[in-house]
Legacy VTK file of the C-alpha trace (Angstrom):
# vtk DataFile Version 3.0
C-alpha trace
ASCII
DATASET POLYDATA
POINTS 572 float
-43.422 34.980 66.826
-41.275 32.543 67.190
-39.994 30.068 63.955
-37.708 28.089 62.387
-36.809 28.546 58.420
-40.251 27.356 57.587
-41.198 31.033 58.044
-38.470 32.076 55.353
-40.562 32.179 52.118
-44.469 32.447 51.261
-45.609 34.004 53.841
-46.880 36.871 54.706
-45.167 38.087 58.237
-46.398 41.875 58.255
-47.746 42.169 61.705
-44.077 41.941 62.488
-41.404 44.705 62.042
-38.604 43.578 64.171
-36.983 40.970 62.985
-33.526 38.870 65.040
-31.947 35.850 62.630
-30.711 33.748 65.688
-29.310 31.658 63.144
-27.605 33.034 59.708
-28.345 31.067 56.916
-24.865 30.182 55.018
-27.457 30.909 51.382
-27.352 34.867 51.208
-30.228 34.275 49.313
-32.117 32.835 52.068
-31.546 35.427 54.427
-33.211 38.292 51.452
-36.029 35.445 51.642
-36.167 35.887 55.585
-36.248 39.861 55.610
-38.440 39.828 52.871
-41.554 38.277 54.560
-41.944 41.703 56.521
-39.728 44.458 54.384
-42.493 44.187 51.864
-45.229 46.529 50.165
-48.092 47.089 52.827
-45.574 47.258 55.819
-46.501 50.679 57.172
-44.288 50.239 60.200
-40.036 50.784 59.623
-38.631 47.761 59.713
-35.023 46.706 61.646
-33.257 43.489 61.472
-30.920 41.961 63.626
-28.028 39.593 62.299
-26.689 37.679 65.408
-23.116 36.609 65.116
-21.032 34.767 67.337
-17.519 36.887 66.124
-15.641 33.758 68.390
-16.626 31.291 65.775
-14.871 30.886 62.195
-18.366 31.207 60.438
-19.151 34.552 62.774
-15.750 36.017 61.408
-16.761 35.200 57.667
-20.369 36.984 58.460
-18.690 39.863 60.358
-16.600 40.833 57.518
-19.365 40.456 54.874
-21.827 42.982 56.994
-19.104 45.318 57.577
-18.278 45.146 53.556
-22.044 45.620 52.558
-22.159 48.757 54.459
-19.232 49.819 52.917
-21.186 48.894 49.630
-24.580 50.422 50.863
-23.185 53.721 51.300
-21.174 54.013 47.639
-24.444 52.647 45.986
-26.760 55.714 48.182
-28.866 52.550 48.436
-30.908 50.587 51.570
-31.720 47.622 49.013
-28.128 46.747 49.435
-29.431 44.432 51.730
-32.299 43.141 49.796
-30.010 41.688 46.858
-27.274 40.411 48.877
-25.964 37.914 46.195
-26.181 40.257 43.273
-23.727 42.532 45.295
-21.402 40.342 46.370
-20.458 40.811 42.978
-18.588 37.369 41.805
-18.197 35.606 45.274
-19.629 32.557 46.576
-20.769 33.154 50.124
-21.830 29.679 50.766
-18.847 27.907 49.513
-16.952 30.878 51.603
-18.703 29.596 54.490
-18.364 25.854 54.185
-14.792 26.419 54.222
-14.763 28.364 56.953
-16.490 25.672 59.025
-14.677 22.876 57.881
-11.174 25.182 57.689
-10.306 24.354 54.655
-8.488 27.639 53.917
-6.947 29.713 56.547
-9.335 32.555 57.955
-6.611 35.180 56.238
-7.550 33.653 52.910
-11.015 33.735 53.105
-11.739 36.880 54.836
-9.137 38.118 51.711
-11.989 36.901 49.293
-14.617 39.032 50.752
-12.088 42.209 50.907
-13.424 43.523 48.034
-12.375 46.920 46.774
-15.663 49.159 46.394
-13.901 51.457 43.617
-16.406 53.253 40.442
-15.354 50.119 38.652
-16.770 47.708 41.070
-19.600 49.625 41.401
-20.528 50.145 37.624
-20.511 46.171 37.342
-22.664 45.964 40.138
-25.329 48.444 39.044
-25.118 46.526 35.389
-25.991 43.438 37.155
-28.383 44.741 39.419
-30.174 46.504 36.481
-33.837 47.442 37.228
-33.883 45.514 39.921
-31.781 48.395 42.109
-34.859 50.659 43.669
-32.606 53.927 43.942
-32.598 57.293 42.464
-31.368 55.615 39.645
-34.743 53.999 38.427
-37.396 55.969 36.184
-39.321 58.234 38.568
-41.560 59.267 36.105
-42.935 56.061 35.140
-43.436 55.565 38.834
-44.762 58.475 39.552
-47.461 57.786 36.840
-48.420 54.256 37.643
-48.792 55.917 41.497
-51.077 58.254 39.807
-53.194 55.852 37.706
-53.670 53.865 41.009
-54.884 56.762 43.142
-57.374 57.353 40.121
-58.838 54.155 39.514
-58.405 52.576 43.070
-61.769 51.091 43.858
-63.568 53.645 46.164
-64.755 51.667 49.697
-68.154 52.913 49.945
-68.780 50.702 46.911
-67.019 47.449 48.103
-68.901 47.901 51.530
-71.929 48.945 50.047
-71.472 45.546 47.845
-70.743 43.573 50.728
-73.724 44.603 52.684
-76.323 43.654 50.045
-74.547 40.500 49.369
-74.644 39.550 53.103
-77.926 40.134 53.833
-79.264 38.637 50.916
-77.038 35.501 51.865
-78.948 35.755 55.329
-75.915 37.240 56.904
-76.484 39.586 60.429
-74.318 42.528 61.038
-74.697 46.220 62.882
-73.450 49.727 62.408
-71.291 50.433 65.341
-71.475 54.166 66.474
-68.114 54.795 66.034
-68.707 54.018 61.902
-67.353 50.582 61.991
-69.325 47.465 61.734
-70.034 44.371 63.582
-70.064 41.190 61.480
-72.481 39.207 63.848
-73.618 35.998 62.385
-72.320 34.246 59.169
-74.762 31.835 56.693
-73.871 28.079 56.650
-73.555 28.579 53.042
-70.622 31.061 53.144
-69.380 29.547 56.277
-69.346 26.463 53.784
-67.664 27.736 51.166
-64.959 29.050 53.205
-64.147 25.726 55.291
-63.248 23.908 51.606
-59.576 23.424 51.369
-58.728 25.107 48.413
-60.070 28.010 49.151
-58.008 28.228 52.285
-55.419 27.426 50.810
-55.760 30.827 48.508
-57.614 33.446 51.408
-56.570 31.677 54.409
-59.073 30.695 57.620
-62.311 32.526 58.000
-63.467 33.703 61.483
-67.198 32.697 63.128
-67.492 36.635 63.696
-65.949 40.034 63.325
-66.574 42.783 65.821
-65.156 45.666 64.363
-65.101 45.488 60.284
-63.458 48.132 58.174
-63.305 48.364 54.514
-60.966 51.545 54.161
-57.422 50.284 53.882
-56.098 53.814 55.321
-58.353 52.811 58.829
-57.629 49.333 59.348
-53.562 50.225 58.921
-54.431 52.728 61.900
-56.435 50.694 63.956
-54.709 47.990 64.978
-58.062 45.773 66.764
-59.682 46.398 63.439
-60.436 43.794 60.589
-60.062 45.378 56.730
-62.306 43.490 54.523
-62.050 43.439 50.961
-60.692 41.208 47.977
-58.430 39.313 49.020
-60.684 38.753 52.840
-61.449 34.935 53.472
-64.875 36.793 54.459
-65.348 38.987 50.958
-63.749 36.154 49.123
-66.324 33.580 50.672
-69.317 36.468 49.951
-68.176 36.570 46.292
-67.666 33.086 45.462
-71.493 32.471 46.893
-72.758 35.784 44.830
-71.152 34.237 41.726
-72.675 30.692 42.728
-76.152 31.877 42.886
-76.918 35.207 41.856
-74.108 36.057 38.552
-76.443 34.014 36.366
-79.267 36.400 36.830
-77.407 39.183 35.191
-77.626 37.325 31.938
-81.286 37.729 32.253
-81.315 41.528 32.525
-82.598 44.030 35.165
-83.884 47.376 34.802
-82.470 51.246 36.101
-82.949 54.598 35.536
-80.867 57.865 34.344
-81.709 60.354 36.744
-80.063 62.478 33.572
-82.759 61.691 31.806
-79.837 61.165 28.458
-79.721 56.912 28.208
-82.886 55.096 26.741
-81.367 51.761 25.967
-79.496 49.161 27.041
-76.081 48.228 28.188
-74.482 45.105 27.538
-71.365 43.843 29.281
-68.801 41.387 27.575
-65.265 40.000 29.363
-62.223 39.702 26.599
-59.338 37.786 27.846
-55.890 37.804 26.493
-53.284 34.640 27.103
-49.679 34.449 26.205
-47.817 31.806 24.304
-47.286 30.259 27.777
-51.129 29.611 28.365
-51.041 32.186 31.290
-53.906 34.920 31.293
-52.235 38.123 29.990
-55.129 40.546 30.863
-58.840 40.422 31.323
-61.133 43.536 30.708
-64.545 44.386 30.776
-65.731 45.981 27.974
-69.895 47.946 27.704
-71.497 49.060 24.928
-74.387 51.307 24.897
-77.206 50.051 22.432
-80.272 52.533 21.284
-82.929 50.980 19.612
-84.404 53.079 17.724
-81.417 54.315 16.114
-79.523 50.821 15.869
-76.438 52.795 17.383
-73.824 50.840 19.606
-71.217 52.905 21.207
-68.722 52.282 24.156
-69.604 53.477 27.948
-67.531 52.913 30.731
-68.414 50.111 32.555
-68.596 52.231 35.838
-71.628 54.111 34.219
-73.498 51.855 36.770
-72.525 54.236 39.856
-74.362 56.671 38.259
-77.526 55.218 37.892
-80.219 54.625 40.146
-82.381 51.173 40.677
-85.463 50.494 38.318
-88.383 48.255 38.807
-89.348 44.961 36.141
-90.936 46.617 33.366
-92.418 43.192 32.237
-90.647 43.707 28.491
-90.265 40.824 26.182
-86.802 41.632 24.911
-84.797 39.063 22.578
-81.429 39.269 23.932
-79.588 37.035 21.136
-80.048 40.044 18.792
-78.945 42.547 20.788
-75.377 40.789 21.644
-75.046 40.089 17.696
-75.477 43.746 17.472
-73.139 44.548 19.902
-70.600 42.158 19.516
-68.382 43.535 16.419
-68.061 46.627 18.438
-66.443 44.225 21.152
-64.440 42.529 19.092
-63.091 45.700 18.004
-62.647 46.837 21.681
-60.585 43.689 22.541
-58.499 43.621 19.832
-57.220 47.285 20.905
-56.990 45.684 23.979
-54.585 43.213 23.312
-52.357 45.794 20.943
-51.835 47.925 24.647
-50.812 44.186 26.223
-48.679 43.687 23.314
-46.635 46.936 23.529
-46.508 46.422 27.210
-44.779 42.888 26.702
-42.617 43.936 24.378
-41.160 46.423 26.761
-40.908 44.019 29.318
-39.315 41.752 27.163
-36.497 44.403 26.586
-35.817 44.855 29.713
-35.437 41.189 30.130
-33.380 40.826 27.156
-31.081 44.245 28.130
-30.522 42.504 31.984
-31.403 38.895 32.059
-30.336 37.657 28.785
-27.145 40.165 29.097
-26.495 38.760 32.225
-26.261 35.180 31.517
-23.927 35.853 28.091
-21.501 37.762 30.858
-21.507 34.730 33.756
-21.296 32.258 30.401
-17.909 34.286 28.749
-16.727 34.539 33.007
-16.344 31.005 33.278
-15.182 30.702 29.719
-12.122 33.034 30.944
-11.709 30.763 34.081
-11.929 27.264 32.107
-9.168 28.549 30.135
-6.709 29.544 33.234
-8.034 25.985 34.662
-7.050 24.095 31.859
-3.649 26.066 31.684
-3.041 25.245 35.041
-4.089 21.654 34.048
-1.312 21.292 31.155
1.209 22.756 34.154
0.613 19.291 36.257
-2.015 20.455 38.806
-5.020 18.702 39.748
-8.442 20.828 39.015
-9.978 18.108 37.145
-12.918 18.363 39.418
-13.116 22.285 39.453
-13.123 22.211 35.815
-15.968 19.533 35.706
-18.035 21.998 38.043
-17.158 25.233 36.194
-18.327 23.364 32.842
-21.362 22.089 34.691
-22.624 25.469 35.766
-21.676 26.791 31.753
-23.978 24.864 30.919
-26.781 25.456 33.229
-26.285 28.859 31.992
-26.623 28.372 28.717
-29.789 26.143 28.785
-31.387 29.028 31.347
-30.574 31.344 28.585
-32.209 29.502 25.758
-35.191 28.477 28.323
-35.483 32.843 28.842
-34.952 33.188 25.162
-38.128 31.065 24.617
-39.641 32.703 27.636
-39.614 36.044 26.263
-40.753 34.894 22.900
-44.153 33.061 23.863
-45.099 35.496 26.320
-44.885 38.280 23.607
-46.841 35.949 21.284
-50.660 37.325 22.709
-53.870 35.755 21.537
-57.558 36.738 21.827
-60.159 34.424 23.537
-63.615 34.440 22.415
-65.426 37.446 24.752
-68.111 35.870 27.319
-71.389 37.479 27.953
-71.933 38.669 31.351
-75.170 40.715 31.292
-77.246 43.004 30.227
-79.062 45.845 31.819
-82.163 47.952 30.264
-81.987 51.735 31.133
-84.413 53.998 30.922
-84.880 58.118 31.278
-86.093 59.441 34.011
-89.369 61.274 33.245
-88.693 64.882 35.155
-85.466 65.822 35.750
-84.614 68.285 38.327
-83.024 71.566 36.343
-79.616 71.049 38.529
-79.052 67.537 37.153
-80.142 68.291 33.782
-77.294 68.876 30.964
-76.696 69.449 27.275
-74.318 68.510 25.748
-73.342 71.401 23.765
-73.356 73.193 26.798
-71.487 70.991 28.678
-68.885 71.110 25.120
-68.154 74.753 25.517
-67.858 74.625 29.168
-65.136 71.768 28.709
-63.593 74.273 25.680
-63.993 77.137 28.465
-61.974 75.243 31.435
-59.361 73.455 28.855
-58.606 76.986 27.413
-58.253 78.010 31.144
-55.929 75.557 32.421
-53.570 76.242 29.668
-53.723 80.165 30.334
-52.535 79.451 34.007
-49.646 76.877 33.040
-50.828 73.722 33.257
-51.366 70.846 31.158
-54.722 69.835 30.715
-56.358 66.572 29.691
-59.849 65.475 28.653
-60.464 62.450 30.381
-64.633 62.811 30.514
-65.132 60.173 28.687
-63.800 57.023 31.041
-65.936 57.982 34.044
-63.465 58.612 36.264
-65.370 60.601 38.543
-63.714 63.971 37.003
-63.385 65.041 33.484
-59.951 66.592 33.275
-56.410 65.629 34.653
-54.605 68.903 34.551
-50.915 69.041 35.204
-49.056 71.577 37.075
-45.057 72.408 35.980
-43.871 70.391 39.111
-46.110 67.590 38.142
-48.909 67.585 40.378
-52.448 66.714 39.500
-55.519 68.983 39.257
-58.798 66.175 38.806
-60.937 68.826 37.480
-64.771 68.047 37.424
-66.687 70.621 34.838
-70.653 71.291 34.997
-71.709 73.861 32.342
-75.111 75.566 32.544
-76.528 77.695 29.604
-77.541 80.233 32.240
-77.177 80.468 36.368
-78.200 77.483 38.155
-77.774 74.852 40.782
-75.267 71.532 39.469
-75.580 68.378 40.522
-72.411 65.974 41.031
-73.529 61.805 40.713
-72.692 59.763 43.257
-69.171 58.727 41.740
-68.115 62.416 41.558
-69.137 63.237 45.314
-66.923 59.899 46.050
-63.886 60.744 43.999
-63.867 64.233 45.444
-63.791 62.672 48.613
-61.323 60.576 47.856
-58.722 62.636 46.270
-59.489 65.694 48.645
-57.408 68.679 47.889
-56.212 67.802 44.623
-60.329 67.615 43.666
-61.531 70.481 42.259
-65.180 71.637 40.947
-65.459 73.694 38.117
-68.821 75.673 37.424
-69.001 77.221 33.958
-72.091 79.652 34.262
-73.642 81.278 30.538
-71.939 79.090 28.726
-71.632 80.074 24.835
-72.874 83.515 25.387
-69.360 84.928 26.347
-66.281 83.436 25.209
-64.307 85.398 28.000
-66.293 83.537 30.261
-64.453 82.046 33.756
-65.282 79.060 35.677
-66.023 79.060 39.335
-63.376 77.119 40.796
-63.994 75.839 43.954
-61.005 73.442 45.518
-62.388 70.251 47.620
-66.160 70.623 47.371
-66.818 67.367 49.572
-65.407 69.400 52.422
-65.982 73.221 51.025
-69.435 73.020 49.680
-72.582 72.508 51.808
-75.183 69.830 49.794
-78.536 71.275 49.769
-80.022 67.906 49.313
-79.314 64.274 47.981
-81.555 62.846 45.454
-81.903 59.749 43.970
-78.936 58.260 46.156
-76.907 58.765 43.329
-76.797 62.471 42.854
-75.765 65.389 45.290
-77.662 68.750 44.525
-75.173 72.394 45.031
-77.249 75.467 44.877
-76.144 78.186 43.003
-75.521 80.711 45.882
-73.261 78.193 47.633
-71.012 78.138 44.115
-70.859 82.105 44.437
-70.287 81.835 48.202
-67.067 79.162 48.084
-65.871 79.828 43.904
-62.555 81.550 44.322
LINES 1 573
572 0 1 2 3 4 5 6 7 8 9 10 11 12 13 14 15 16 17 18 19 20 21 22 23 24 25 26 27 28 29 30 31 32 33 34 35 36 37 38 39 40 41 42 43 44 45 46 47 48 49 50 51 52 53 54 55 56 57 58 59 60 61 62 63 64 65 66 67 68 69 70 71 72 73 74 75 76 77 78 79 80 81 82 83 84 85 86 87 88 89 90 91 92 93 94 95 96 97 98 99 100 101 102 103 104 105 106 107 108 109 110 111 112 113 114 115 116 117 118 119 120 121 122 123 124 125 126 127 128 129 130 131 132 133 134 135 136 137 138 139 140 141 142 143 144 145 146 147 148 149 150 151 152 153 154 155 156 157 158 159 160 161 162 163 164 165 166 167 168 169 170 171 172 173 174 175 176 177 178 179 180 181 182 183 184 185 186 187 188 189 190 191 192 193 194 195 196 197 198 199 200 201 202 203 204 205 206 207 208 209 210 211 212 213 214 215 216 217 218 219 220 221 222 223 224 225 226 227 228 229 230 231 232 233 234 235 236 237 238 239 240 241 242 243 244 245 246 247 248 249 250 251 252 253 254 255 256 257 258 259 260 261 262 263 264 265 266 267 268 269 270 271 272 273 274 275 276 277 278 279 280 281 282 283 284 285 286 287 288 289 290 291 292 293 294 295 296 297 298 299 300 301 302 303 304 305 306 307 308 309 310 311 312 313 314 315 316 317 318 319 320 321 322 323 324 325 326 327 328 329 330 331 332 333 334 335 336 337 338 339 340 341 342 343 344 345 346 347 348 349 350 351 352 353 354 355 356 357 358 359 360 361 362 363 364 365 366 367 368 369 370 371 372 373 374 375 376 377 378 379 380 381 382 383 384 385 386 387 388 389 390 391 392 393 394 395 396 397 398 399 400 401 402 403 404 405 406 407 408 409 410 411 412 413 414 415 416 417 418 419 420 421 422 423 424 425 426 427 428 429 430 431 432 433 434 435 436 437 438 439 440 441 442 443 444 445 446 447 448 449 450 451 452 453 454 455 456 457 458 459 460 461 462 463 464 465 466 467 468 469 470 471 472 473 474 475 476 477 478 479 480 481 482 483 484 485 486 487 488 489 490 491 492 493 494 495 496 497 498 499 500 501 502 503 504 505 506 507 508 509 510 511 512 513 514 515 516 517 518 519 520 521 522 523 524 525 526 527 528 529 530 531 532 533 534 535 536 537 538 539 540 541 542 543 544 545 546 547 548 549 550 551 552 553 554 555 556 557 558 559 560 561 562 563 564 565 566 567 568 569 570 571
């Protein structure tokens, strides 16, 4: 692709990673903009960039010096972002005034190439990692917080059989045509007038971009549309799943309200489950966080407790039951119990703001106060120089200018920092509500108690810690596993437990056979046979049952059936 500057900011340039600057921008910080539209998160491809300089020209010398300083820089910070933060390392010089000179020789090339001489000693670099702060990706920034945000993404990453299977329903109840090609993908074939008509408005292209009339080969696995190049990976974010979405929520959202009916192939829930959204803004009016919060609601106790909103995965589709059910009540039951929910809600926001607003104050408040007291130092030399007869009158107006921009931008942050710490509650909207009932046999394997299933959690949690590793119960979020479990060198066991009072087949729901899918290797299954009649009792561990364990059948669509003697065969 060819393009002028236009293509230095907002957009998204990924297909490319090969990028030549014909044409150096004199604004360092315009040239970060240019490499940033494809040195960016998603770019699976390394990325090189080529500065063309003319060395012959007064400019080209300027530029020529400054690459061959920021290497010089780049090696003493161990750091490739040199290049991504040009102006925050070219600690106190002004590359575009440097330049302007240079082209209109206002200094002699000895004095400016002088200014960009700089002396890369532990001093030099100290200041620049102050001003660089957190925004410096290097060794130097806290792994471990990384390293668990990484994790906490892998875990909760929406799994793509669900968006597809989503998508699929959606389209076809839209009146949308597609086909399963053989080699797994799909064909997106003919698209409904009404999405087609949602997607040609302006706003929303403005947000998703242009939608295609077709799409041969659809993928909704991010890992196998970044290897297959012909291949189109739909999901949020897709013109096509944004356009499906937007019509679902047009026509079909308000019939959650009304309620529909499932069943617990568990044969545990006979209730229902009502969903709420909380929202939290910030003293700026922006949406801090938005959450959706279930409660389980059994009526012949009156009991309301919290379920995980994913319990859904694990249940299988009902049929009208014809039930006269006033749904007003059943909200006013419920909703103290979300109120509750959101307000804990917006305490985790709060402490999360606050530590951002630390970090702001520690680097961008700390900044300013140093750039403010710099040019206090250089007003007083200026006026000095002043008093001895020399004209600076307009460097002094500039200097006093840009003081002052300062300080404003530091009382504008100041007030920044303060509003968006200031968190309030909205009122939580109703978005449905869903009656679920036991099934009336359940199959032995998917049958569980629950004081089984507490001393086989007892029995695994006592085992993890025997080997070394960290264990923590997790069951009740619905993860798709019900214990993270950390080795010494950090790494993750997901550790799902079934417990069976005696020796039996287990049955994993359809999130569990997903998640082990999913996170492969670093899934395990653990079978806790007898449970509560020996205390020395050891699970049956078996590592990657998607791939290890042979399903003797699927029932339900939502639960996969392991027979005993295939536990014995693969435990280790």
């Amino acid at each position: 692709m060819v393009a002028t500057e236009a293509a230095g900011e907002g957009i998204n340039l990924q297909f490319c990673n090969l990028m030549i600057n014909y044409d150096l921008p004199w604004n360092p910080n315009r040239l970060e903009q240019r490499m940033g539209r494809i040195h960016r998160y998603g770019q699976t491809k390394e990325v090189f960039v080529f500065n063309l300089i003319a060395t012959d020209t007064r400019e080209g010398q300027v530029l020529s010096k400054l690459f061959d300083k920021l290497e010089e820089i780049k090696n003493a910070l161990q750091s490739e972002k040199v290049f991504d933060v040009i102006s925050e390392v070219l600690y106190g010089k002004n590359l575009s005034q440097l330049m302007l000179e240079a082209a209109a020789s206002a200094r002699s090339m000895d004095e400016i190439l002088k200014e960009l001489d700089i002396k890369v000693d532990e001093d030099y670099i100290r200041r620049v990692r102050e001003d660089l702060g957190e925004s410096l990706a290097t060794r130097y920034i806290d792994y471990t917080r990384l390293r668990e945000m990484a994790e906490k993404a892998r875990e909760n990453r929406l799994i793509p059989e669900y968006t597809e299977a989503f998508f699929k329903k959606a389209f076809e109840k839209a009146g949308g045509k597609y086909h399963e090609r053989k080699d797994r993908f799909l064909a997106i074939e003919s698209i409904p007038f009404e999405i087609r008509q949602i997607a040609e408005d302006d706003s929303f292209k403005k947000r998703f971009g242009a939608m295609m009339r077709s799409y041969p080969k659809v993928t909704f696995d991010k890992d196998i549309g970044f290897k297959t190049p012909d291949s189109e990976f739909v999901s949020f974010g897709h013109p096509l799943f944004e356009a499906v979405l937007e019509w679902v929520d047009k026509t079909i959202s308000p019939d959650l309200k009304k309620g529909s009916v499932f069943i617990d192939p568990e044969g545990k829930l006979d209730g229902y489950i009502v969903f709420f959204e909380g929202e939290v803004r910030d003293g700026t009016g922006a949406v801090a966080g938005k959450s959706l919060f279930a409660y389980y609601y059994e009526p012949h106790s009156g009991d309301v407790k919290s379920i995980s909103p994913t319990i859904m995965w694990d249940l299988a589709d009902g049929k009208p039951l014809g039930e006269v059910v006033d749904v007003e009540i059943i909200k006013q039951k419920v909703l103290p119990k979300v109120l509750a929910g959101l307000k804990e809600y917006k305490e985790r926001l709060t402490a999360e703001r606050q530590k951002q607003g630390e970090i702001k104050r520690k680097y961008g408040i700390r900044s300013l106060v140093k750039l403010i007291m710099d040019l206090d130092g250089e007003l007083i030399e200026l006026n000095a120089r002043k008093e001895r007869g020399e004209n600076v009158d307009i460097v002094i107006r500039n200097k006093t200018e840009q003081q002052k921009r300062y300080e404003t931008s530091k009382k504008e942050l100041e007030e920044l920092i303060e509003r968006e710490q200031n968190l309030t509650m909205t009122n939580p909207s109703f978005v449905g509500i869903v009656r679920v009932l036991p099934r009336a046999e359940t199959e032995e394997a998917m049958y569980s108690d629950e004081e089984v299933e507490k001393i086989g959690m007892e029995i695994v949690m006592k085992f993890e810690r025997e080997n070394g590793r960290e264990p923590e119960d997790v069951s009740k979020e619905n993860l798709g596993f019900d214990i993270r479990s950390r080795e010494k060198d950090g790494k993750i066991r997901y550790i799902e437990v079934k417990a069976r009072a005696g020796v039996g087949s287990v049955a994993l729901t359809q999130n569990e056979w997903f998640k082990a899918q999913r996170l492969g290797n670093d899934y395990y299954l653990y079978v806790v046979w007898n449970a509560g009649k020996d205390p020395n009792t050891k699970p049956y561990i078996i590592q990657n049952p998607a791939v290890n364990l042979q399903v003797d059948q699927k029932v339900e669509i939502v639960r996969y059936i392991i027979p005993a003697t295939e536990i014995e065969r693969k435990a280790s």
